[in-house]
C-alpha positions in Angstrom: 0.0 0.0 0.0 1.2 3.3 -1.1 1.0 6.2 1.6 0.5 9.5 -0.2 2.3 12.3 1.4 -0.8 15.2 1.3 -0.4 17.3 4.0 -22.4 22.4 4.3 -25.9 20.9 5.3 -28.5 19.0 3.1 -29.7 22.0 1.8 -26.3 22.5 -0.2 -26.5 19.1 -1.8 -29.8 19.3 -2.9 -28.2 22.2 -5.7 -26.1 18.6 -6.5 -28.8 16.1 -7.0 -28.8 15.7 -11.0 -26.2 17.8 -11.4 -24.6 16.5 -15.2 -27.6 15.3 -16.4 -28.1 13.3 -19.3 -24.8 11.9 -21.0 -22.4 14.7 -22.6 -20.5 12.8 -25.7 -17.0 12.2 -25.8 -17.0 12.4 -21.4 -16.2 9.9 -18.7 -20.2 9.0 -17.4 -19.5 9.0 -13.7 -21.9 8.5 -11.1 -21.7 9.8 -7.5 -23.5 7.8 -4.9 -24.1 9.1 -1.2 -25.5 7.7 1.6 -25.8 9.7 4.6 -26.1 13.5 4.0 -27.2 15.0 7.3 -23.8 17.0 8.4 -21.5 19.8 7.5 -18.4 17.2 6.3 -20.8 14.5 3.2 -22.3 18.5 2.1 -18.5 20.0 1.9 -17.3 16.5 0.2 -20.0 16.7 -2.6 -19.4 20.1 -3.0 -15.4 19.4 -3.7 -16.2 16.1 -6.0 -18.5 18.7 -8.1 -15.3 21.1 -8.3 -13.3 18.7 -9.3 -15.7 17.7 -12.0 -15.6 21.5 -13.2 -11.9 21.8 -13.2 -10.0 23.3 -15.9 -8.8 19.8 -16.4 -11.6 17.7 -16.3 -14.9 19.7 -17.4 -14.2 18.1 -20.8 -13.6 14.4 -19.6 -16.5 14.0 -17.1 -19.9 13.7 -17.4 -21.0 14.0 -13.5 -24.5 12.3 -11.9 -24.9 12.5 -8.2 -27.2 11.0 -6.5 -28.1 10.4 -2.6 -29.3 7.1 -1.0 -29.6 8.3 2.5 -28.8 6.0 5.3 -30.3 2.7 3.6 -28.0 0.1 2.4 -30.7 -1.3 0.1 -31.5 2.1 -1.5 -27.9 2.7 -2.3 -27.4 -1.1 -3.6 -30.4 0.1 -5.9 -28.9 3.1 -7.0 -25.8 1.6 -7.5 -27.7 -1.1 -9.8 -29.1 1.9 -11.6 -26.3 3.6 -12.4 -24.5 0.8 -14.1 -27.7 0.3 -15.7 -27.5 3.9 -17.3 -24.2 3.1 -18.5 -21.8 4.5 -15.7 -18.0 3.8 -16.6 -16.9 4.6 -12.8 -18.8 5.1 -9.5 -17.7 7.1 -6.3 -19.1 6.2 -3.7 -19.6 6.8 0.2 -20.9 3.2 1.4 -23.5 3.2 4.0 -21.9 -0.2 5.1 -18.2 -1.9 4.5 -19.7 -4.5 3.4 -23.5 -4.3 2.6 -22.6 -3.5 -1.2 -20.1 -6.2 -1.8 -22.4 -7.9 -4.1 -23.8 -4.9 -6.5 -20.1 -3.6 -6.1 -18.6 -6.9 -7.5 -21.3 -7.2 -9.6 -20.4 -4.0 -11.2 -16.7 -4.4 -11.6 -17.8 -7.3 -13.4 -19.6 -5.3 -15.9 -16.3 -3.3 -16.4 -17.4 -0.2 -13.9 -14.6 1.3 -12.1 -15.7 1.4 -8.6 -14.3 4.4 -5.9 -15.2 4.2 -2.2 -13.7 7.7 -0.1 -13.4 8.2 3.7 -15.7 4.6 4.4 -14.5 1.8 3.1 -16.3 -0.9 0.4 -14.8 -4.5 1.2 -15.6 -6.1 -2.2 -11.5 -6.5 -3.2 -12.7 -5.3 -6.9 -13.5 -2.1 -5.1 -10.8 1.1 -4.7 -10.9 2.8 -1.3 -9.6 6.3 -0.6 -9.2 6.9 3.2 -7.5 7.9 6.4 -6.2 5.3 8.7 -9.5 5.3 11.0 -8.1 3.5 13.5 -5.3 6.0 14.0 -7.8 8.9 14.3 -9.6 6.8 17.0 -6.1 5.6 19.2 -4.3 9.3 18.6 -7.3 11.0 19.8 -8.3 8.6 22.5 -4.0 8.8 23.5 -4.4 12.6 24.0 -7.1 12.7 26.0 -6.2 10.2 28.3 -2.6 11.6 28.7 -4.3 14.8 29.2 -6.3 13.7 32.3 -3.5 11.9 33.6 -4.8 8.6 33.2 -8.2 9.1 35.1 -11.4 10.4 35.0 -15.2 10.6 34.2 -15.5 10.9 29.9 -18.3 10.9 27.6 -18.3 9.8 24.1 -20.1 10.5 20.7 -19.5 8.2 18.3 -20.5 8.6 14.6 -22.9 7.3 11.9 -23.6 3.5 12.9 -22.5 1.0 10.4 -19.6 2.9 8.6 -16.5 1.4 8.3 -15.0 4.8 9.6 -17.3 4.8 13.3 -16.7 0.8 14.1 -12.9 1.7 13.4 -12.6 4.9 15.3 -14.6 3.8 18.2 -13.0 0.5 18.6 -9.6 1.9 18.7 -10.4 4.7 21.3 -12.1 2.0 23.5 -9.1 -0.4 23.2 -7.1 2.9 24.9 -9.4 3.8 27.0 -9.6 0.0 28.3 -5.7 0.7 29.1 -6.2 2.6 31.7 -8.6 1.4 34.7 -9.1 5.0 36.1 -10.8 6.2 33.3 -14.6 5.5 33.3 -16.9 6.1 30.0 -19.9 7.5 31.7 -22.3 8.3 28.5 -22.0 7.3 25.3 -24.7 8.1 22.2 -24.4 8.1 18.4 -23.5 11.8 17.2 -24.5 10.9 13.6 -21.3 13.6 12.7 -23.7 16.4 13.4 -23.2 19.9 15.8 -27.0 19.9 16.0 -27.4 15.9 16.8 -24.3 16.3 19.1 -25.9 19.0 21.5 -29.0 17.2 21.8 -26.7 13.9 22.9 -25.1 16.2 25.2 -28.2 17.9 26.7 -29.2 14.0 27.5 -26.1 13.4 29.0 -26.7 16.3 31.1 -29.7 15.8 32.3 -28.5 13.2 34.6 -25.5 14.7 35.6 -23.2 18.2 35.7 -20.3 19.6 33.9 -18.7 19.2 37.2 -18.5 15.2 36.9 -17.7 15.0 33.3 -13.6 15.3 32.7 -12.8 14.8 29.2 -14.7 14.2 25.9 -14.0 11.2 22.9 -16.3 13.4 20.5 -16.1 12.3 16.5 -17.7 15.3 15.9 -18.9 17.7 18.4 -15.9 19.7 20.2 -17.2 23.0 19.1 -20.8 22.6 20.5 -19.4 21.0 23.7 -17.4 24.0 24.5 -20.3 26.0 23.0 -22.7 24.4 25.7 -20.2 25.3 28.7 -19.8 28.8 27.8 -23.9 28.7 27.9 -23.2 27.3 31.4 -21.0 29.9 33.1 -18.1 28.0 32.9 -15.0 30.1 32.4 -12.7 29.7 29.0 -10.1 28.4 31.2 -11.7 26.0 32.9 -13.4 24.0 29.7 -12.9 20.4 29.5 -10.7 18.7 26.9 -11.7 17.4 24.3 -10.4 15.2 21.4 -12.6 15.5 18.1 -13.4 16.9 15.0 -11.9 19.3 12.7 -14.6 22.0 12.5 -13.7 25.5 11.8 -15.6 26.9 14.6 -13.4 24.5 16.6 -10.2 25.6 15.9 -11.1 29.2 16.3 -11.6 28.1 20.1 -8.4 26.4 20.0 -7.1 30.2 19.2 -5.2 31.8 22.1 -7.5 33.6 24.0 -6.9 37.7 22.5 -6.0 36.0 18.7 -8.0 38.8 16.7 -10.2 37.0 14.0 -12.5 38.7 12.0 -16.4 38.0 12.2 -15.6 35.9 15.8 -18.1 37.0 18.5 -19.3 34.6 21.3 -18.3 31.4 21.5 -17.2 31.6 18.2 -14.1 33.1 19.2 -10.3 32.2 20.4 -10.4 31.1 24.0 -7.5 28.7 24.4 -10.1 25.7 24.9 -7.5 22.4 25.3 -8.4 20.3 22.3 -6.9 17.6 19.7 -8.8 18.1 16.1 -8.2 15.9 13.4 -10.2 14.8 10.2 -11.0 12.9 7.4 -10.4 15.3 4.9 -13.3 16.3 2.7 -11.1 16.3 -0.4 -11.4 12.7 -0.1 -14.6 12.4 -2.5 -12.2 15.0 -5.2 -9.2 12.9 -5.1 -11.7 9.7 -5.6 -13.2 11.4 -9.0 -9.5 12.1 -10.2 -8.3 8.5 -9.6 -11.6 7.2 -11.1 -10.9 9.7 -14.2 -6.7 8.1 -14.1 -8.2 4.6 -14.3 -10.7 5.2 -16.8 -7.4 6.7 -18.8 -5.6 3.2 -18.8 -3.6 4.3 -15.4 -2.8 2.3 -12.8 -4.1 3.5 -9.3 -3.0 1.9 -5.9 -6.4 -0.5 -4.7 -6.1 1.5 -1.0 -5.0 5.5 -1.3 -4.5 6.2 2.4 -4.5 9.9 3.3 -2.2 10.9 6.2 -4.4 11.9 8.7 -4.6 15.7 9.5 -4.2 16.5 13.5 -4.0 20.2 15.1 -3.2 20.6 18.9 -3.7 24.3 20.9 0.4 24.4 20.4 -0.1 23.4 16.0 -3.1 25.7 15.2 -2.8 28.2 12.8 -5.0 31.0 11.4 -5.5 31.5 7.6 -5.4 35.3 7.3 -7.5 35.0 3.8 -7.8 31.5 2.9 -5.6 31.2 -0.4 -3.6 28.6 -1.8 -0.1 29.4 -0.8 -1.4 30.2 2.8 -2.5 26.5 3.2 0.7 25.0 1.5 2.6 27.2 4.1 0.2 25.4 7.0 -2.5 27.0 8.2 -5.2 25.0 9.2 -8.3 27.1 10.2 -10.1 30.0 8.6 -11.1 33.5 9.6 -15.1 33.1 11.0 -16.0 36.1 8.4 -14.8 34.0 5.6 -16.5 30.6 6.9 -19.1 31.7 8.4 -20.7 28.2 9.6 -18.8 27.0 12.6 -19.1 23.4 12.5 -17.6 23.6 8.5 -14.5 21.1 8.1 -11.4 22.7 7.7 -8.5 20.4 6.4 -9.0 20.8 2.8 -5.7 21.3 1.6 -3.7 18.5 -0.2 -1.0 18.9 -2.9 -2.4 16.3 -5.0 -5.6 18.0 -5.6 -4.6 21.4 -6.5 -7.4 21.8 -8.5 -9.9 22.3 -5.8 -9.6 24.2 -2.7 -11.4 27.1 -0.2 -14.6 28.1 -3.1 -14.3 24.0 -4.1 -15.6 23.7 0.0 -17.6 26.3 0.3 -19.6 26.7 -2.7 -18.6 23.8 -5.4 -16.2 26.0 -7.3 -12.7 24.9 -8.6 -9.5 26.8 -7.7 -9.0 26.6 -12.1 
């Protein structure tokens, strides 16, 4: 396995759905399949794919369909059918399940389609897979916190979308170190479906039957921003805001910010307060880099079966503020972005990587390409 060196809402989508319709002559039919839709990170992914579809370099080789499945394995595996019914040369896919589409993934390959799976894996070995190491994100994260708390302590966890290859690996790692060290105690524990909104109302659960006071540390996949959010809310002092390992959202970061950092647009608890956090992420380029591999193979290049994507982690000591966002700021390492330029905190921010030049801040935000 080669390891490449690489450094919002449903709303958004729905301006995807049936983007590319009807079959362009002389392009690449390509099909995007998504399952689960209902956070910041699959919106910001679909929007990058579509950049990277409307590249300088690719506008004329790729004839683009997206469609979404939702969080049902048999819709997708009917979708999927569909698409290589319509002709589809290559699909990229986010799988609802590892392993649930095996058999209209195989099935597919067989009928010559190029399959693509980014940031969840597809098991079928006919099937490419573009990804972080999952269970890395899960043991560094899980590491941090529980060096951070000395090896003790009351913690709560959010764990993702059920059935993804990228939850059961995450959360299986982090419990493995947790399990390490008999002080620590996991008092809650909820799905947080990837969501701000789903993790606050998790959290307000959780809180219902206890305080702040007897919680310690949080193992959120996503939800660092709206925890620290919801202590602030509280009365709790900047200073005194429990660590957290999770996510890579904008709004985040900018909490990670030394307390004084002047950002522009920050107000409330968007704003730099020194909160101690890890963030890492699966980058949302994952989806863009999956269209231009599909594209390479469809070419008569070879691609590696399993791209993995070295996986992106900011501490309070690493983060760095993108003064407007460009390019060469990005390459230079700055890792989150001025609240007046992304304005919706719980946004992803690792979108750079080298190999996909073609699409990077407008590619996130709003589906453009860089050229």
């Amino acid at each position: 396995m080669r390891k490449h060196v690489l450094a919002a809402g449903a709303a958004a989508l729905g301006l995807l759905v049936g983007a590319g319709d009807g079959h362009a002559a002389g392009k690449f039919k390509i099909f995007l399949s998504m399952s689960y839709i209902g956070n910041d990170w699959q919106a910001e992914a679909a929007n990058m794919v579509k950049a990277m579809a409307a590249s300088k370099d690719m506008k004329d080789k790729v004839d683009l369909q997206i469609q979404v499945a939702g969080p049902n394995a048999q819709r997708q595996i009917q979708q999927i059918n569909s698409m290589v019914q319509a002709g589809a040369q290559a699909i990229v896919v986010y799988p609802i399940s590892p392993t649930a589409l095996n058999q209209v993934v195989k099935n597919a390959c067989n009928k010559g389609v190029t399959i693509i799976a980014y940031d969840a894996e597809i098991t079928e070995p006919c099937a490419y897979n573009v990804t972080i190491d999952q269970e890395e994100a899960g043991r560094v994260t899980a590491e941090w916190l529980a060096k951070t708390l000395n090896g003790k302590g009351n913690i709560v966890m959010l764990t993702g979308v059920p059935g993804t290859s990228v939850d059961t690996l995450r959360t299986k790692a982090a419990k493995e170190v947790f399990a390490r060290y008999p002080d620590i105690r996991i008092v809650a524990e909820a799905p947080g479906m990837w969501s701000q909104a789903v993790a606050r109302t998790e959290l307000s659960k959780m809180l219902a039957t206890r305080s702040w006071d007897q919680i310690d540390g949080l193992w959120l996949q996503v939800g660092c921003y709206t925890a620290n959010t919801m202590q602030i809310e509280a009365g709790i002092k900047p200073e005194r805001l429990k660590p957290c390992a999770g996510e890579g959202a904008n709004g985040g970061r900018i909490q990670m910010l030394p307390a004084g950092t002047e950002v522009e647009g920050a107000n409330g608890t968007y704003a730099p307060m020194g909160a101690p956090r890890i963030s890492y992420a699966s980058p949302p380029y994952s989806g863009g880099l999956a269209l231009k591999l599909a594209v390479q193979k469809l070419e008569g290049k070879e691609i590696e079966k399993h791209t993995t994507l070295p996986l992106p982690v900011v501490t309070n000591e690493t983060v760095k503020l993108c003064k407007e966002g460009t390019w060469q700021e990005m390459a230079a390492g700055c890792n989150v972005f001025q609240p007046a330029i992304v304005t919706n905190p719980g946004w992803f921010a690792s979108i750079y990587s080298p190999e996909t030049p073609e699409i990077g801040l407008q590619a996130a935000l709003v589906g453009q390409p860089e050229y």
